[in-house]
C-alpha positions in Angstrom: -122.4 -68.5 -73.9 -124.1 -71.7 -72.1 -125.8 -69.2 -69.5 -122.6 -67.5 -69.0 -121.2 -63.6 -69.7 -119.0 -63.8 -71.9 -118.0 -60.2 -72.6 -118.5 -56.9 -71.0 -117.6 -53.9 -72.8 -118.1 -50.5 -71.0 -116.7 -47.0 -72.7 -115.2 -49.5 -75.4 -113.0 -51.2 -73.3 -114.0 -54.6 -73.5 -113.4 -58.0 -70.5 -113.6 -61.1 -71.3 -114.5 -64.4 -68.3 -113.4 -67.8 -69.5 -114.9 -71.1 -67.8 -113.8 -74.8 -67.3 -117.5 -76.8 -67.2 -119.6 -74.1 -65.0 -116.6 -72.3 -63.2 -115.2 -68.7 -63.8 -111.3 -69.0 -63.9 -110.1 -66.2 -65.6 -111.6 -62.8 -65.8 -109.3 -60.7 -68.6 -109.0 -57.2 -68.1 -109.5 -54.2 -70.7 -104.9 -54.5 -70.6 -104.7 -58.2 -70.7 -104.2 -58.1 -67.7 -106.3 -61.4 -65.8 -107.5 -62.5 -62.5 -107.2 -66.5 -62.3 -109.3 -69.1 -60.2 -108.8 -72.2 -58.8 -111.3 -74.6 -57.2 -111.5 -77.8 -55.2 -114.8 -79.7 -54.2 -117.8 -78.3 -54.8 -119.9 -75.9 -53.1 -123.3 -78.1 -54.1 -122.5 -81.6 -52.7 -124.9 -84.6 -53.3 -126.6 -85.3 -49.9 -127.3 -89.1 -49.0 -129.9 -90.0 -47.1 -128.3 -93.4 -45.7 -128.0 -93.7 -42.3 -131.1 -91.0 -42.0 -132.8 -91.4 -38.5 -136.8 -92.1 -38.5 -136.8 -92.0 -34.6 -140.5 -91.0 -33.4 -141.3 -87.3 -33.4 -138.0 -86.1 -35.0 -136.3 -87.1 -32.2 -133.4 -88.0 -34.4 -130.7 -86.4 -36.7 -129.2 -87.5 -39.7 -125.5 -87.7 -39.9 -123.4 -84.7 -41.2 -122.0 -85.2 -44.6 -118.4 -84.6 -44.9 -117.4 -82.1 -47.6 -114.6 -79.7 -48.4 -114.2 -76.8 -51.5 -111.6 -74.1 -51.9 -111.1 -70.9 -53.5 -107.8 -69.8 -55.2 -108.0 -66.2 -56.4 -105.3 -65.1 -58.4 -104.9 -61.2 -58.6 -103.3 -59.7 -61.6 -100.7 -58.0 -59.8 -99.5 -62.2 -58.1 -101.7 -61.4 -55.1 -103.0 -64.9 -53.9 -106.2 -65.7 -51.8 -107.5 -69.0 -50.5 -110.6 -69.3 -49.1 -111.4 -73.2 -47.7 -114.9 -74.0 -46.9 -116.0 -77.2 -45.3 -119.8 -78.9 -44.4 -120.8 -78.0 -41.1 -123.9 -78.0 -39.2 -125.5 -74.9 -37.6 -128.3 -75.3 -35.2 -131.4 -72.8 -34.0 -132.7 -72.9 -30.4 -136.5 -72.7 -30.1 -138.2 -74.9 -32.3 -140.9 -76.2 -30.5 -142.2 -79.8 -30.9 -145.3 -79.5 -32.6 -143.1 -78.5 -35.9 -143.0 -82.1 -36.0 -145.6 -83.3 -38.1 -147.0 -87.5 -37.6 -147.4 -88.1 -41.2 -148.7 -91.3 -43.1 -150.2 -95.2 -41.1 -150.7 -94.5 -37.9 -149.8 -97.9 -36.8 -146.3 -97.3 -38.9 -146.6 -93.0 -39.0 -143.6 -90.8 -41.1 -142.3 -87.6 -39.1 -141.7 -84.4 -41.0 -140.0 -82.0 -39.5 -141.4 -78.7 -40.9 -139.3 -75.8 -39.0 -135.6 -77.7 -38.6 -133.9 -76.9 -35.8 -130.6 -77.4 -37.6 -129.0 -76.9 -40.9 -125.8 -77.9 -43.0 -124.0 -75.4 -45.0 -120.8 -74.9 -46.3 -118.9 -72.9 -43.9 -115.5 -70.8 -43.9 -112.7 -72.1 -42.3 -109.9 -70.4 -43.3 -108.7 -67.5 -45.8 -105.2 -66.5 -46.4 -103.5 -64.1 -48.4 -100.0 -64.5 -49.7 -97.7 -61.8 -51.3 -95.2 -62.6 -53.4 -91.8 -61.5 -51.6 -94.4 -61.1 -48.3 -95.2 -63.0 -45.6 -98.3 -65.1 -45.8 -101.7 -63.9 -43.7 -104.1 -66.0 -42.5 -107.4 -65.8 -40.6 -108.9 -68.8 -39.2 -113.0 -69.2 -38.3 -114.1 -71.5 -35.2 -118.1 -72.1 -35.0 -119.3 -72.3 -31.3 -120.5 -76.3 -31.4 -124.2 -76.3 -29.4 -126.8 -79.2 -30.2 -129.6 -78.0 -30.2 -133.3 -80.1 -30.0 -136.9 -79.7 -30.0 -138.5 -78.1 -26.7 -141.5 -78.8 -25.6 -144.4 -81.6 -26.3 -145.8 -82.5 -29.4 -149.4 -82.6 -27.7 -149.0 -78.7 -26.3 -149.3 -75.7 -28.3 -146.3 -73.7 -28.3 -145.7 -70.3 -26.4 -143.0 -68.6 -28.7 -140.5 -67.3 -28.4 -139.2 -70.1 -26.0 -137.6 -68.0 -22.6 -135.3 -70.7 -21.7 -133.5 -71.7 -25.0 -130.4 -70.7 -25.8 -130.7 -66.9 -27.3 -127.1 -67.0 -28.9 -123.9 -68.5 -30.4 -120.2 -67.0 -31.3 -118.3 -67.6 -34.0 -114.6 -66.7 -33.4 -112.2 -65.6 -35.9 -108.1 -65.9 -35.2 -106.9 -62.7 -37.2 -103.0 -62.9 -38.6 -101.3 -61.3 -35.6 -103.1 -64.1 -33.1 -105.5 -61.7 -31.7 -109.0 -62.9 -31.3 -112.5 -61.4 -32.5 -115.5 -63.4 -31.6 -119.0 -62.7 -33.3 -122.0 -63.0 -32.0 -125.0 -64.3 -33.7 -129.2 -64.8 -32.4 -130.1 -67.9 -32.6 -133.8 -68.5 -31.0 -136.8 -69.1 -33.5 -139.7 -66.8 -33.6 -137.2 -64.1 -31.6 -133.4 -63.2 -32.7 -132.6 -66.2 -35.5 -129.8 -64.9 -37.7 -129.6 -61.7 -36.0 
């Protein structure tokens, strides 16, 4: 239906998934049983490209777009989860300056950044789960915040990997008793990126 299962029917029992516009919110089970979902935002923003910087040789950054979406999942048994998401930038060490292309008039040139040294995504903050009669649990996600530019000259070739750029970030999640558990992610082009 529109792109969409419909039905799924295994050993005759049968599930049916129901959708407002383009989003799943109920899935009902072979004993009528249903999971429910919820949404806020959207996970697919539109991007503007005002206030984009066109300083020489990408030496500038476009500002972050601000954007939030949740999750409400809705177990059959009254089992709640919420999972909140929010636009954050993430950024790679390494990239050397000649991934900064001079394109177009030379007396007036575009730059285009071919490997980006940084990228937007929406990014978990939070997810909770709440019991009815139980206590609510929450875990809550902080993103180690380390700007991150071009190395190098645009007129050199590049030696990569780069030995002197940052070679990792954290990411630290707060778990429901308070404790701490902190993650750690490469980050360096042409080495450990998204290791």
């Amino acid at each position: 239906m529109n792109g969409h299962l419909s039905t799924a029917i295994s050993h005759g029992r049968v599930w049916h998934y129901q959708y407002h516009c383009d989003n799943l919110v109920a899935v009902v089970q072979p004993d009528d049983s249903r999971w429910q979902y919820a949404y806020t935002g959207t996970l697919r923003p539109t991007i503007s490209l005002d206030g984009l910087s066109d300083l020489p040789w990408c030496m500038g950054i476009p500002p972050l777009e601000t954007h939030d979406f949740s999750l409400q999942a809705t177990h059959p048994s009254g089992i709640t989860g919420v999972f909140a998401f929010q636009n954050q930038r993430h950024y790679r060490s390494g990239v050397h300056a000649t991934e900064c292309m001079q394109t177009g008039d030379p007396a007036d040139p575009d730059y285009e950044l071919l490997v980006p040294h940084y990228f937007d995504v929406m990014s978990i903050n939070s997810k909770s789960l709440n019991d009815p009669g139980l206590h609510e649990m929450t875990w809550h996600y902080n993103y180690e915040y380390s700007l991150e530019t071009l190395w190098g000259h645009h007129a050199e070739p590049p030696a990569y990997p780069c030995s002197t750029c940052t070679e990792s970030k954290t990411v630290t999640i707060t778990q429901p008793n308070g404790t701490k558990h902190r993650h750690t992610f490469g980050m360096r082009y042409h080495d450990n990126d998204g290791r």
